[in-house]
C-alpha positions in Angstrom: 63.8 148.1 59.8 67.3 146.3 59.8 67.8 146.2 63.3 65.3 143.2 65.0 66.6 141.5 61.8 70.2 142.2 62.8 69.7 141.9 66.2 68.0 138.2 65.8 70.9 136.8 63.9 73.2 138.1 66.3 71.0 136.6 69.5 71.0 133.7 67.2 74.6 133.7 67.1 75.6 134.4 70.1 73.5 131.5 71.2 74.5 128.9 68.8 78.3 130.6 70.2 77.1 129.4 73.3 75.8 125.9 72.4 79.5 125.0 70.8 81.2 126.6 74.0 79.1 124.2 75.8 80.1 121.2 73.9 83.3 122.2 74.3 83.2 122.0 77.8 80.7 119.2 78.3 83.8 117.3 75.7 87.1 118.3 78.1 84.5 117.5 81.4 84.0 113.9 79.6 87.4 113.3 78.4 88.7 113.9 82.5 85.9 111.6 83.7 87.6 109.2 81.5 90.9 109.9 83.0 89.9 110.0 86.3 87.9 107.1 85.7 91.0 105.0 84.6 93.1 106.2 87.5 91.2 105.4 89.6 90.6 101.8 88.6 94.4 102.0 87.8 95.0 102.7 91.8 92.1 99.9 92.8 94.4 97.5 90.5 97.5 98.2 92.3 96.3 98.2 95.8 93.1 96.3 96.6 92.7 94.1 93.2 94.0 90.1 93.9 97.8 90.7 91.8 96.7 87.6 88.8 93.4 90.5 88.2 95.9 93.5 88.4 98.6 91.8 86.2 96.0 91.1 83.5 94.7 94.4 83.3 97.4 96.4 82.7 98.8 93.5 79.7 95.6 95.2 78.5 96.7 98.5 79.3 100.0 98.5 78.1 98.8 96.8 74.6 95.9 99.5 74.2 98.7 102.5 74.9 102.2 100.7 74.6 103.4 104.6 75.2 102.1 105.1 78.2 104.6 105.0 81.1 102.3 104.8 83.9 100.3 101.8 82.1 104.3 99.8 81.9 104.8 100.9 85.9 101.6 99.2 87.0 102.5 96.0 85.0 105.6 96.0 86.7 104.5 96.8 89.9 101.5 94.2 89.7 104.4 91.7 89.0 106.0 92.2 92.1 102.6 91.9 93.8 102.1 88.6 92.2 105.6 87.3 93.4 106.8 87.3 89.9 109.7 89.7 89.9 112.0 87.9 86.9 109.1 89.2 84.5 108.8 92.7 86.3 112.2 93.3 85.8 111.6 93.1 81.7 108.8 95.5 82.5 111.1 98.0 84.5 114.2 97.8 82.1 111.2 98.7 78.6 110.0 101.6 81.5 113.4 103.1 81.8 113.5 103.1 77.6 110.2 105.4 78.3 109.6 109.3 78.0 108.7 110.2 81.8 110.8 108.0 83.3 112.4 108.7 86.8 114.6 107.6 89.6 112.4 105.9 91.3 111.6 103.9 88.2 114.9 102.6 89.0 115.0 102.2 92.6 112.3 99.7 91.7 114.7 97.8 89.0 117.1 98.0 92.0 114.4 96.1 94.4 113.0 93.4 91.5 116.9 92.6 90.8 116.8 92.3 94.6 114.4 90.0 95.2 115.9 87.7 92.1 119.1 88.0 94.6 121.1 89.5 91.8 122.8 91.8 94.3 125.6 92.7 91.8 123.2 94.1 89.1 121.1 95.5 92.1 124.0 97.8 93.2 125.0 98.8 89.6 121.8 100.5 89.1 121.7 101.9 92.2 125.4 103.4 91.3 123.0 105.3 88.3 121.2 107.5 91.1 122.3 110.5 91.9 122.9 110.9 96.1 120.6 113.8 95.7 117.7 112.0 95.0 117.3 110.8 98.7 114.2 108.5 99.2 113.5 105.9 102.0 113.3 102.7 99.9 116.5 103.7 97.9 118.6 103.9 101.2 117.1 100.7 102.1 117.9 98.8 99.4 121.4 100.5 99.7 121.4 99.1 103.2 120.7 95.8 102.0 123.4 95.7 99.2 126.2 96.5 101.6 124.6 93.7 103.7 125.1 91.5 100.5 128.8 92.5 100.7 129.3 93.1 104.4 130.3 96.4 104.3 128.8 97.0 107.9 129.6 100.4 108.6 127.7 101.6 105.4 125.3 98.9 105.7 124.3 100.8 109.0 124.4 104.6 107.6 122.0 103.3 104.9 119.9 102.1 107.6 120.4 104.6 110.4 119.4 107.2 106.9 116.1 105.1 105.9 115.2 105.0 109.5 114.8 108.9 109.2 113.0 108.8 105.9 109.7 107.5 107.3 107.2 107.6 109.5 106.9 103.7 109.7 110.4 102.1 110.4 109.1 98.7 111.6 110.4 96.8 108.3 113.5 98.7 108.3 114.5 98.2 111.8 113.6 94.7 111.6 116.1 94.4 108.2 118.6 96.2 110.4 118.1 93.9 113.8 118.8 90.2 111.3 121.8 92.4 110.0 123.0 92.9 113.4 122.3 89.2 114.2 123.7 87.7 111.0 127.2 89.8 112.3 127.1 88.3 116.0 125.9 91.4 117.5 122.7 89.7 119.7 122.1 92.9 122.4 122.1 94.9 119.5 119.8 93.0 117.6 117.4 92.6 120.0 117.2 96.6 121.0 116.1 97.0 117.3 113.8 94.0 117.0 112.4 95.7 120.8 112.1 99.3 119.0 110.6 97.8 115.9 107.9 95.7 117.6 107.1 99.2 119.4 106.4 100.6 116.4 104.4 97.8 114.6 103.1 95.3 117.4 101.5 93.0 114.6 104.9 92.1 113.1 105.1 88.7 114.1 108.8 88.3 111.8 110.4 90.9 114.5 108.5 88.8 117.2 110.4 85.9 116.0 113.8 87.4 115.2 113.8 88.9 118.9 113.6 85.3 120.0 116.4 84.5 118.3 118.4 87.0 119.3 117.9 86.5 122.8 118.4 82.6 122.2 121.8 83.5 120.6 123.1 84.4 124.3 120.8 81.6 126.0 118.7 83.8 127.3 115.1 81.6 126.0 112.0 83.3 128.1 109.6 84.8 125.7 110.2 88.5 126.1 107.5 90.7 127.8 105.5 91.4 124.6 102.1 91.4 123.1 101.1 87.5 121.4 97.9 85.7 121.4 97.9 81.5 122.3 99.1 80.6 118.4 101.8 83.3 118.8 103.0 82.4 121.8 103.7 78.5 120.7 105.3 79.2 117.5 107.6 81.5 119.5 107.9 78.6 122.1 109.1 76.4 119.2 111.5 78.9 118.0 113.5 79.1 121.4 113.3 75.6 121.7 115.0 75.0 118.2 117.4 77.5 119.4 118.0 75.9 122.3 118.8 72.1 121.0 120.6 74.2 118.1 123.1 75.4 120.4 123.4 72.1 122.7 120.9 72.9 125.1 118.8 69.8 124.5 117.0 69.1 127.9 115.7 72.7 127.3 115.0 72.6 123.9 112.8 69.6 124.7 111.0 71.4 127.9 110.6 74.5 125.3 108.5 72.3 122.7 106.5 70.4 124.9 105.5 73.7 126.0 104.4 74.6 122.4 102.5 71.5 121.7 100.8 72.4 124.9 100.0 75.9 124.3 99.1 75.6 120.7 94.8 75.9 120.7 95.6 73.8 117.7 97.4 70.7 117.2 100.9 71.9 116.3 102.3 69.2 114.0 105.9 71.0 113.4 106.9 71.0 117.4 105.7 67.3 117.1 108.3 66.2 114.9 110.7 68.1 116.1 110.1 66.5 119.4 109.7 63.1 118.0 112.9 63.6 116.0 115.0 64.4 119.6 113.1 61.5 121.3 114.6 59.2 118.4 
């Protein structure tokens, strides 16, 4: 007569088991929405969000968990983003204090000291690295450093090294072709301003530089390269700058008469300047 008694309270058992192992999970299923809920508005933050929005939420992140590593990084990184590297550099000196923190943690010291252009902190922490840890923005900062002390023949391993660390060099080579112009070397310059322009046909900067460097050896047609109208004046102006720069004046002048007139736009800069010569 025991045995539906015993057997109910062990059905009754094993089902209330169940329930609680069904909390359990429903709990640790919850508690990861959460996290992968907040990384994910973590990632919107530092990517898509406007830098002011990002750099306010993670203050609030980083007063809610003043642990958390990844909450300091996003500060940090937001204020870079929002052009406000003097603070991020606070941010990145409390991350390094941090449990989890890394070498790339300090790469990005390196690149906020940087951008402050305190070059001689900038290469002390990059001394901290170990060469092992071989990453594409280290070597390009390295580059840039040596550039800061013109030490050429490492300033171009560093580059001729970050070049091969990605699949997007356009930045890079651009960096390298204004080092190569800064040192007097114009043909080289312009074959890296050429390849980088190959690789990213949108960056106008390299557009620019390349007109420079061809300037620097009087050489002031607009290369054969991709540029709408606007384009196409302000790289007009730029060669015509170079030109009166460098005692070619009657050029120059032909050069930024030829922006004004190009430009869909009026193009109030090439005015002055040719106002300024007229004078």
């Amino acid at each position: 007569m025991r045995h539906p008694i015993f057997l109910t309270l062990a059905l009754g058992g094993s089902l209330a088991l169940s329930a609680c192992n069904s909390t359990d999970g429903d709990v640790t299923r919850a508690i990861d929405s959460v996290r992968n809920e907040q990384g994910g508005m973590r990632d919107v933050m530092l990517t898509v969000a406007q830098p002011t929005e990002a750099v306010a939420f993670f203050k609030r992140e980083t007063a809610a968990g003043p642990d958390d590593v990844e909450a300091h990084r996003g500060l940090a990184q937001s204020l870079i983003r929002a052009g406000r590297p003097t603070e991020a550099i606070l941010v990145w000196r409390d991350v390094l204090e941090m449990e989890g923190a890394t070498h790339d943690d300090r790469v990005d010291l390196a690149d906020a000291l940087i951008r402050t252009s305190d070059w001689t902190e900038a290469k002390a922490v990059l001394d901290t690295i170990p060469p092992t840890h071989e990453t594409f923005k280290r070597y390009r900062l390295e580059a840039m450093v040596a550039d800061s002390q013109q030490q050429w023949s490492k300033s171009d391993s560093f580059y001729e090294t970050a070049v091969g660390l990605t699949t997007t060099p356009a930045g890079v080579l651009n960096n390298w072709g204004f080092s190569k112009l800064t040192r007097g070397d114009s043909e080289a310059a312009e074959r890296l301003f050429t390849e980088a322009i190959t690789y990213d046909d949108d960056l106008f900067t390299a557009k620019n530089n390349l007109v420079l460097a061809r300037a620097a050896r009087r050489s002031y047609a607009l290369p054969g390269i991709r540029m709408n109208q606007e384009q196409r004046a302000q790289l007009l102006h730029t060669a015509g700058l170079a030109a009166i720069k460098q005692g070619d004046v009657d050029i120059g002048r032909n050069l930024l008469q030829d922006a004004i007139d190009t430009h869909p736009r009026h193009f109030e800069p090439a005015v002055r300047a040719l106002q300024a010569l007229d004078a």
